[in-house]
Structures are given as structure tokens and as C-alpha cells.
C-alpha positions in Angstrom: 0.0 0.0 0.0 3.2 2.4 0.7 3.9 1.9 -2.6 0.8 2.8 -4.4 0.4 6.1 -2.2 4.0 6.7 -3.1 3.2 5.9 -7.0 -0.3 8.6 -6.5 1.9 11.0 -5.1 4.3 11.2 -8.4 1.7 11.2 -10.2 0.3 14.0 -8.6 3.0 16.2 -8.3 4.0 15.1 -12.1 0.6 16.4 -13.2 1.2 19.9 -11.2 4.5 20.6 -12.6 3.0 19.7 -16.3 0.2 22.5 -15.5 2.6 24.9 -14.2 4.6 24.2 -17.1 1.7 24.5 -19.3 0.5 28.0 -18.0 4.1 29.4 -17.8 4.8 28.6 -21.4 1.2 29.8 -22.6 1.5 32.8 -20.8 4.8 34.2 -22.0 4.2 33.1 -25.9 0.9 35.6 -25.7 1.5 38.8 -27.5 0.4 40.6 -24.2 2.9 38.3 -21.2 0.8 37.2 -18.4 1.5 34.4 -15.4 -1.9 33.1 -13.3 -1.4 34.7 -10.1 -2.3 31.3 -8.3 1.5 30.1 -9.2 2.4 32.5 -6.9 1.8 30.4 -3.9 4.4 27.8 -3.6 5.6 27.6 -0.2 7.8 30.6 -0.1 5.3 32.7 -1.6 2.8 31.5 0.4 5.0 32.3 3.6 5.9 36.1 1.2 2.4 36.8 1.5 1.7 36.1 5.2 4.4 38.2 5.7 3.3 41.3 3.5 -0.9 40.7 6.0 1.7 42.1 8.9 3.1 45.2 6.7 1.7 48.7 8.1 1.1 49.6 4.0 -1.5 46.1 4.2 -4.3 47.4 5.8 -6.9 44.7 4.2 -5.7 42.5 7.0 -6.6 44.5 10.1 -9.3 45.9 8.6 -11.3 42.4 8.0 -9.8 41.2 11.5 -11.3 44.1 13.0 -14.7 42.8 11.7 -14.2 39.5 12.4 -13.8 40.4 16.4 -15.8 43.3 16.3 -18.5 41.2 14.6 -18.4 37.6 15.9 -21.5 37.3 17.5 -23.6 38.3 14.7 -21.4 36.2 12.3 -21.6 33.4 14.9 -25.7 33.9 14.3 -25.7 34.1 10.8 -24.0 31.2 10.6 -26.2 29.2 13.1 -25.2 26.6 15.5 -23.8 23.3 14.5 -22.2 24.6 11.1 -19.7 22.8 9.0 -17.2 25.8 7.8 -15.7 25.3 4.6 -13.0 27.2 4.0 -11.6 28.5 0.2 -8.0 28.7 -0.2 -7.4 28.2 3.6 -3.6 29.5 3.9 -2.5 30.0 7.4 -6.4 30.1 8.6 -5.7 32.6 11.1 -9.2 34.2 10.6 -10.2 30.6 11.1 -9.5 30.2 14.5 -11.6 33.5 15.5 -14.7 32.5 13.4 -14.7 29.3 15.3 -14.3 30.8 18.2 -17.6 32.2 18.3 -19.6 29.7 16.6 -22.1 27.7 18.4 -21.2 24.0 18.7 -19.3 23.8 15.3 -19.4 20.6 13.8 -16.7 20.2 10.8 -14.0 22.3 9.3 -12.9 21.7 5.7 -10.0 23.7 4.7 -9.5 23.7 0.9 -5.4 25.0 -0.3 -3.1 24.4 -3.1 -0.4 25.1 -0.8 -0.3 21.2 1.0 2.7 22.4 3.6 0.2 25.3 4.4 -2.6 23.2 4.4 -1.0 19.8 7.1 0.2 22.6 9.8 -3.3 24.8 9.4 -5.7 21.4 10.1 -3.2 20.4 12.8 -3.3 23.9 14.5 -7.6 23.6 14.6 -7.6 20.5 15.5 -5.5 20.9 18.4 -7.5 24.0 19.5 -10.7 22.6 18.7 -10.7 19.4 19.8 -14.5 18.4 18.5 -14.7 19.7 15.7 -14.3 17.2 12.5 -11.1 18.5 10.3 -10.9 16.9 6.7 -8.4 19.3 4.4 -8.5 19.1 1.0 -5.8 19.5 -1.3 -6.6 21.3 -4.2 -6.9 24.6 -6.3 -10.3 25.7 -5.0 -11.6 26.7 -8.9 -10.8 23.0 -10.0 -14.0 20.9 -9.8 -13.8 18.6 -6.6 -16.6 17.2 -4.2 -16.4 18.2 -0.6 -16.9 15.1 2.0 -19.9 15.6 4.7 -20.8 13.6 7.3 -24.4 13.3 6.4 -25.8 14.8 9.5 -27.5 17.7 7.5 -26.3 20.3 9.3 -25.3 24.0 7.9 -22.4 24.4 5.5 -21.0 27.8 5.8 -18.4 28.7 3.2 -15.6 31.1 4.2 -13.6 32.6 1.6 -12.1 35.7 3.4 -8.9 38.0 2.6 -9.4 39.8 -1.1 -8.7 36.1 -3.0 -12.5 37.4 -4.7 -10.5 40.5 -5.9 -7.7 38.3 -7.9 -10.7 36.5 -9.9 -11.8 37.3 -13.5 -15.8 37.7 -13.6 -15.9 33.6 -15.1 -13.5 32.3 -12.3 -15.4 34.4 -9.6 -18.9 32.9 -11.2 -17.3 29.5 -11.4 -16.4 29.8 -7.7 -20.0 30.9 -6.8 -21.8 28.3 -8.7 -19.1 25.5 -7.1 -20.0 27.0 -3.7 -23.5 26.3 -4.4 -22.6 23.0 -5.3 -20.9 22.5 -2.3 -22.6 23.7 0.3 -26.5 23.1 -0.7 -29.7 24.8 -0.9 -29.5 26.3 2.4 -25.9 26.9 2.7 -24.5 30.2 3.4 -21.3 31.7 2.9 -19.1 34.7 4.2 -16.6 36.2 1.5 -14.6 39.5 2.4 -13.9 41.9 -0.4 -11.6 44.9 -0.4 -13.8 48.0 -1.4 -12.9 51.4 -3.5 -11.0 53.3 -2.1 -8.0 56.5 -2.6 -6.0 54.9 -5.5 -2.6 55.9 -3.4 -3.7 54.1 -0.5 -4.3 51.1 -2.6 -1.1 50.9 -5.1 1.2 51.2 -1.4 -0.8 48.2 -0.2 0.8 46.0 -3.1 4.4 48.3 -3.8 5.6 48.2 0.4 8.3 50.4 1.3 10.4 47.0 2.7 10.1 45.3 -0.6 8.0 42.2 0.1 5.4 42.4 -2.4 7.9 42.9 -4.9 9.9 39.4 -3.6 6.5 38.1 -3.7 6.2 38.8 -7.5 9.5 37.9 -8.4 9.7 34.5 -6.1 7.6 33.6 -9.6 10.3 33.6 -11.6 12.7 32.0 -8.9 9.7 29.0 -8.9 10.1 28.7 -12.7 14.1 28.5 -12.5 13.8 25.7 -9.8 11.2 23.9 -11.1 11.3 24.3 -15.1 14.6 25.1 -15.7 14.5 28.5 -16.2 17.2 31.0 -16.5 15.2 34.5 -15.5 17.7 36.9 -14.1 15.5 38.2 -11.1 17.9 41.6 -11.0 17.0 42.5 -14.5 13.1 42.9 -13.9 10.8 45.1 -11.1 7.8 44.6 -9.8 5.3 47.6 -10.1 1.7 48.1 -9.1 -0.8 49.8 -11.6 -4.3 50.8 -11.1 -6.5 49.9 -13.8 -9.5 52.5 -13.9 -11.7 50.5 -16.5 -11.1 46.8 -14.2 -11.4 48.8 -10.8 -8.3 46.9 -10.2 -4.7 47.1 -8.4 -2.7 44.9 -11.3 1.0 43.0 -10.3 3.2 43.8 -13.0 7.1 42.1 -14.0 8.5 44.9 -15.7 12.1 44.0 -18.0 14.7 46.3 -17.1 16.3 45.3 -20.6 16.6 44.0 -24.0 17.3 40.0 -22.9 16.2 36.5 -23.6 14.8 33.8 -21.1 14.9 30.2 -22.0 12.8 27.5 -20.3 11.7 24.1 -20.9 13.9 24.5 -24.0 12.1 27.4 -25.6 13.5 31.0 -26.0 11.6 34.2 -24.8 12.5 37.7 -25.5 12.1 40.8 -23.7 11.9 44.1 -24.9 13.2 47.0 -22.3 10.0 48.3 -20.0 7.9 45.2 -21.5 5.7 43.4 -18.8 4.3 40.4 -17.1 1.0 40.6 -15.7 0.9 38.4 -12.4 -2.4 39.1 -10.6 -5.5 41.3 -10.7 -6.7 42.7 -7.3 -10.7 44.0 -8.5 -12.1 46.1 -5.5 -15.4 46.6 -5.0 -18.3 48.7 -4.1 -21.2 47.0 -1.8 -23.7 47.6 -5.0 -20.9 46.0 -7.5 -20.4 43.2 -5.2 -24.3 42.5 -4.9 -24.6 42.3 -8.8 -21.3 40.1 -8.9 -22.7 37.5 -6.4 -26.1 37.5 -7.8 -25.6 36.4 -11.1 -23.8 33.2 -9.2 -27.0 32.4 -7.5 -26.1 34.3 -4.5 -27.5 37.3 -2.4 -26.3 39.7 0.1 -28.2 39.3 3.6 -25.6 40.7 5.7 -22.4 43.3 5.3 -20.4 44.1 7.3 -17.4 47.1 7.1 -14.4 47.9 9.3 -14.7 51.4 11.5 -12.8 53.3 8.1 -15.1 51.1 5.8 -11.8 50.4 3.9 -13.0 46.4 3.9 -16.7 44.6 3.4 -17.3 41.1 4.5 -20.7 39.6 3.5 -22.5 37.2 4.6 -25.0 35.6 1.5 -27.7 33.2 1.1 -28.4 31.1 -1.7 -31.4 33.2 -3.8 
């Protein structure tokens, strides 16, 4: 049996690196250069971007925690007692551990993460500090179509997809996710998403270009992932990162910018770069509360609750299936 999970695990991980592979080559043979921002989070990425939540320029963070602890009780009754919390793109589940906290008699957590190092120390860490509660991770990009495991019982499934994660969706991944959410978690599930609303365009490009430069290692630990792991031979010194507002998408946009004329080669294909071209690495789509609405609703959703943070610089929602 060792053997077969070992042979499933290659396989798995074979598979992985073909779809990184796959994306990375697409991507940079496109007359416009883009990378999907979810190849971002490998482990050192991952651990990147719980370091930028703690930056003073990252004020999504505080500003949902704040609503989170500010807000628990009336979370904890929207949700209703004896929930099952499934959890999209669970990362270090720090916001977790304070919406279980005041739920009433939680049954289940199910933490859903690309990230699998993320993902083992996260379900240990609940577990440990809630002892009854039921904690089955799943390994996976939360987009992809999957089933989630219940236990049958019947009782509420609450999805939680917090941080801005909604902001770095495209309108069809953002429907897909809806529509797989209702999949999920039933006719009478509910689920809480937090989305980072519109706001001084200043205040938001600092929140992705910090003054200590960890956004920027973010972005550029992309190209570090491709050397490792396809063989590339990007020269991280000859590109910046830069952050762009985007008036027509409402969005923050991740750029790669070439400092030079130069050539990358990868998985034995040549790429050139012309001085000041760009890579697009990820979308960040802020909101308003009526642009949010519309969004959800067309995914079979509707806004009961929201709830903002004292500045009303971040919206969580609570929806119901309509």
C-alpha cells in the first residue's frame, strides 16, 4: 500500500508541474505576457504573502480582522449553531481560529489549499485547538471541480472565503467559484466572502508596492519558482515589480517589468524581452457594496448581511443562496 500512495503522489506532483509548465509557457508566448497569479503560492510565496498581511502599508488584513472580532456574535448567528465551515484557499487560517471561536457547537471544518505544507500545519493547529470539531483538508486549487466530503448529519455548510482572494478572480473564475460553492454547500448553505472595497488609489497601489520590498519578492519569487522547477534561466535583478491601477477593471494589477533587451529560455524554448515590457501576475478587483451584490447574484447568491471595518476600507458579506 506504501507503494501505491507513493506511486499517487508522483503522479500528482508530475501532473502539477505539467500545469505549471503548461501555464508558464502559454503565458509568455501571448502577445500581451501574463502568469496566473495562483502560481504565486508555492511555499515561499505562500509564507511572502503572510508576511506582506503584517506590513503597516496592508491594511486589508486589520481591517477584516477588526470585523471579524468586532463582529463575531452576529457572524456566529448568521452562521447558526452546528455549522460545517468550509474554507476556500485556507492558507495560514488565522481568521479561522476567530470565526470558530464564536460559533455555536461547530461541527466540521474543511479547509480547501493548493499550498499542501500550508494546508498539514493549518488542520493540525484547529484541530489541536478545537478538539470536536471534525477537520478533513482538501488538497486542491479551490476553482478546479472537486466534491467536498460531509458527514451526512444535515447540518449547515458555511463557506468562508475571506482576505481579497475574490479580488484576484476574473468575472468567469469568480462565477465559477460561486456556482461550485452552491454546489458544495447546498440549498441552504451560506457563505461569508470579504472583499476589499474602493478606495484613494494611493492608499491602494502602497498596499501592493511596500516600502520594505516584500510584495515585490512576492512577484518575483515567480520567476525564482520557474528556474527551480522548469529550468528556467530568468535573471531576477533585470526585472521590477510595479503596481498599476486599472480604472476601466477597478483593479490594483502585479506587473514584472524587464529592465532590458534579454532573452529567457525555459523548458527548451527562447523568450524575448523588450526593455520596459511586462508580465501581468495578478489582478486585485475592489469593489463597491452595489458592485459586489450584482457580482454574487448572477452566481446564485445574495447579500443578507455586510459588514465594514470602522474606516469602511474592507466589506465582508454574509449571503444566502437566492
Amino acid at each position: 500500500m506504501h507503494h501505491v500512495n507513493n506511486s499517487i503522489e508522483r503522479a500528482e506532483n508530475e501532473l502539477a508541474e505539467n500545469e505549471f509548465a503548461r501555464d508558464v509557457l502559454a503565458g509568455l508566448s501571448a502577445d500581451v505576457k501574463t502568469l496566473p497569479s495562483r502560481w504565486l503560492y508555492d511555499e515561499r510565496g505562500s509564507a511572502l504573502f503572510e508576511e506582506i498581511t503584517k506590513l503597516e502599508e496592508y491594511y486589508l488584513t486589520r481591517a477584516e480582522t477588526s470585523i471579524l472580532r468586532d463582529r463575531q456574535m452576529d457572524i456566529a448567528d448568521f452562521v447558526g449553531s452546528g455549522a460545517t465551515l468550509v474554507e476556500y484557499g485556507a492558507g495560514a487560517g488565522v481568521k479561522t481560529e476567530l470565526v470558530l471561536a464564536g460559533l455555536r457547537d461547530p461541527r466540521g471544518y474543511v479547509p480547501i489549499d493548493i499550498a499542501d505544507t500550508f494546508l498539514a500545519e493549518t488542520s493540525k493547529r484547529i484541530a489541536s485547538r478545537f478538539p470536536s470539531l471534525c477537520v478533513r483538508p482538501i488538497e486542491r486549487n479551490f476553482l478546479d471541480v472537486f466534491e467536498v466530503p460531509f458527514d451526512g448529519s444535515g447540518a449547515g455548510r458555511t463557506g468562508f472565503f475571506p482576505g481579497s482572494t475574490m479580488g484576484n478572480l476574473n468575472t468567469t473564475e469568480a462565477q465559477t467559484l460561486l456556482t461550485q460553492m452552491g454546489r458544495h454547500l447546498g440549498d441552504k448553505g451560506r457563505a461569508i466572502i470579504g472583499v476589499d472595497l474602493q478606495k484613494n488609489v494611493d492608499k491602494l497601489l502602497n498596499a501592493y508596492d511596500d516600502s520594505a520590498g516584500v510584495t515585490a519578492a512576492f512577484n518575483l519569487n515567480l520567476f525564482a519558482r520557474i528556474n527551480t522547477e522548469l529550468g528556467g534561466d530568468f535573471r531576477l535583478e533585470q526585472f521590477k515589480h510595479v503596481a498599476r491601477w486599472n480604472e476601466t477593471e477597478k483593479a490594483v494589477e502585479m506587473h514584472l517589468v524587464s529592465l532590458c533587451d534579454q532573452r529567457v529560455t525555459l523548458c527548451e524554448q527562447t523568450f524575448h524581452f523588450r526593455a520596459s515590457e511586462t508580465i501581468h501576475t495578478e489582478s486585485s478587483r475592489k469593489y463597491t457594496v452595489e458592485s459586489f451584490k450584482r457580482l454574487v447574484h448572477a452566481g446564485g447568491w445574495r447579500v443578507a448581511e455586510a459588514w465594514q471595518d470602522g474606516d469602511a476600507l474592507f466589506g465582508l458579506f454574509g449571503l444566502v443562496r437566492h
